[in-house]
SERO-908910 format. One line per field, with one value per residue: residue in three letters; y, z, x of N, C-alpha, C in turn; residue number from 1. Coordinates in steps of 0.05 Angstrom, whole numbers. Layout:
<nodes>
code <- ALA|... .
n_Y <- Y|... .
n_Z <- Z|... .
n_X <- X|... .
ca_Y <- Y|... .
ca_Z <- Z|... .
ca_X <- X|... .
c_Y <- Y|... .
c_Z <- Z|... .
c_X <- X|... .
pos <- NUM|... .
</nodes>
This chain:
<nodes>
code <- UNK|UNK|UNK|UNK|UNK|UNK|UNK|UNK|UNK|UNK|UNK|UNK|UNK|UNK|UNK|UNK|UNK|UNK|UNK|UNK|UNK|UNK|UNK|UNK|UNK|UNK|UNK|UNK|UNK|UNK|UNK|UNK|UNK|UNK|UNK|UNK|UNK|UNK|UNK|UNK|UNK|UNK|UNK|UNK|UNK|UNK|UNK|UNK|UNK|UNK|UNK|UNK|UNK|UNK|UNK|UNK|UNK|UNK|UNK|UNK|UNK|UNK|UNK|UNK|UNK .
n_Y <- 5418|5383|5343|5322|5299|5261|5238|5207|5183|5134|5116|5095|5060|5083|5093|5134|5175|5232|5216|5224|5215|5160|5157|5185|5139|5097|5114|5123|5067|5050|5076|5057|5006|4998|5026|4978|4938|4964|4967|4911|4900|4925|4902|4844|4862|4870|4825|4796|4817|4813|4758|4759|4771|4738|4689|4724|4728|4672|4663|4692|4668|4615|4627|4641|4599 .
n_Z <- 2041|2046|2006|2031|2079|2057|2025|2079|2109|2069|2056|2111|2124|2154|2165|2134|2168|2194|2233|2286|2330|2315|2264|2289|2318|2283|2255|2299|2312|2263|2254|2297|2282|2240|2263|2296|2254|2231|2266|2276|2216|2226|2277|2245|2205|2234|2257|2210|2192|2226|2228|2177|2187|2221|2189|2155|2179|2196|2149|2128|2172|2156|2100|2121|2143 .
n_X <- 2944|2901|2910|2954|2944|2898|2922|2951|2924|2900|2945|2963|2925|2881|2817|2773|2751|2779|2841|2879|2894|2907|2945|2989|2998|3010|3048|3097|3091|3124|3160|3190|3198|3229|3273|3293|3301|3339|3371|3385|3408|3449|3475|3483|3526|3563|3578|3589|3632|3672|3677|3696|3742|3765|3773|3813|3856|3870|3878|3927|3963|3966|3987|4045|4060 .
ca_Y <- 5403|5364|5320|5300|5275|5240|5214|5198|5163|5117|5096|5082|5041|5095|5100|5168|5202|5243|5208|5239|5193|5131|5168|5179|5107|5080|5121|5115|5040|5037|5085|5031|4974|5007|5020|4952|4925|4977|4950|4884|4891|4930|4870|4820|4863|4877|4790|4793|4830|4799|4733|4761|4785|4718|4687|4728|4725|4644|4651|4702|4657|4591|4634|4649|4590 .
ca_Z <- 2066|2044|2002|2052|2101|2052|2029|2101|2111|2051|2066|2131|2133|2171|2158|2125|2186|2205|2262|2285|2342|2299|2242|2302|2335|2277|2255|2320|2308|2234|2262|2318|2274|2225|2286|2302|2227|2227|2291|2269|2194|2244|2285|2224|2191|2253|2250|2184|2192|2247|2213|2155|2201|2233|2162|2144|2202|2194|2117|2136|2186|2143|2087|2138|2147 .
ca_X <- 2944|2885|2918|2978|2924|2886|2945|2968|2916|2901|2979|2964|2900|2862|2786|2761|2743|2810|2841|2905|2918|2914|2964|3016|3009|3027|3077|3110|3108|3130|3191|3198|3198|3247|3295|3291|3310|3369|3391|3389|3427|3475|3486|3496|3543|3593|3581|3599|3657|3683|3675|3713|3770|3783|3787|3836|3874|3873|3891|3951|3977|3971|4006|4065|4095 .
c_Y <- 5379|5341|5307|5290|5255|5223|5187|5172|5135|5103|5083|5062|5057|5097|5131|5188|5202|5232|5207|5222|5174|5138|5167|5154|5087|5089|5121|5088|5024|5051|5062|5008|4982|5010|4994|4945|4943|4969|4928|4879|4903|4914|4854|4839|4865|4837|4786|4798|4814|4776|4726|4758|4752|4697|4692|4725|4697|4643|4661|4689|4632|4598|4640|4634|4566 .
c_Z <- 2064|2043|2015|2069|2090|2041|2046|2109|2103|2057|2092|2145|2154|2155|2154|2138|2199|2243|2262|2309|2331|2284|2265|2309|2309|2254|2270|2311|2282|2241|2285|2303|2253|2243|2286|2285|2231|2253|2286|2241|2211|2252|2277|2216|2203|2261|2229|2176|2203|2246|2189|2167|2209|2209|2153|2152|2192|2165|2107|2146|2172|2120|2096|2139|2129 .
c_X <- 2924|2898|2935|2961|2921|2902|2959|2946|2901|2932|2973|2945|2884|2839|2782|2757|2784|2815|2873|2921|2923|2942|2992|3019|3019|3050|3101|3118|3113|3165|3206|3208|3222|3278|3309|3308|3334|3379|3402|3414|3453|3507|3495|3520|3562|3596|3598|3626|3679|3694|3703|3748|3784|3790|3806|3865|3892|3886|3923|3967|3986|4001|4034|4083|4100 .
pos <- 1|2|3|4|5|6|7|8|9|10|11|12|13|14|15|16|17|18|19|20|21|22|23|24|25|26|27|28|29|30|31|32|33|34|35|36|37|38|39|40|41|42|43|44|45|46|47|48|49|50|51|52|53|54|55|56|57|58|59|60|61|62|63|64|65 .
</nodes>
C-alpha cells in the first residue's frame, strides 16, 4: 500500500505529507478532462464521417449520369 501512495503522489504533484483530498481533486479533474477530450475526438469523428458521406454521395451521383 505504501508504494501505490507514494507512487500516487509523485504522479500527481502532491507534497510528501499524505493528502487524500488533493489525490481525489485531481483525479476527479484528470477524469474530467479526459471526458472532455473523448467527447471532443467523438464529435470530430461523427464530422468526419459525415463529411465523408456527403462526398460520396456527390461522387456517386456525378458517376450516375
Amino acid at each position: 500500500m505504501f508504494e501505490v501512495t507514494y507512487a500516487l503522489k509523485n504522479a500527481m504533484g502532491t507534497p510528501d505529507v499524505y493528502d487524500s483530498g488533493q489525490i481525489i481533486a485531481n483525479a476527479k479533474k484528470w477524469a474530467d478532462d479526459l471526458i472532455a477530450r473523448e467527447d471532443e475526438n467523438a464529435r470530430q469523428k461523427a464530422e468526419n464521417d459525415r463529411r465523408a458521406r456527403l462526398i460520396a454521395d456527390k461522387a456517386n451521383k456525378s458517376m450516375s449520369c
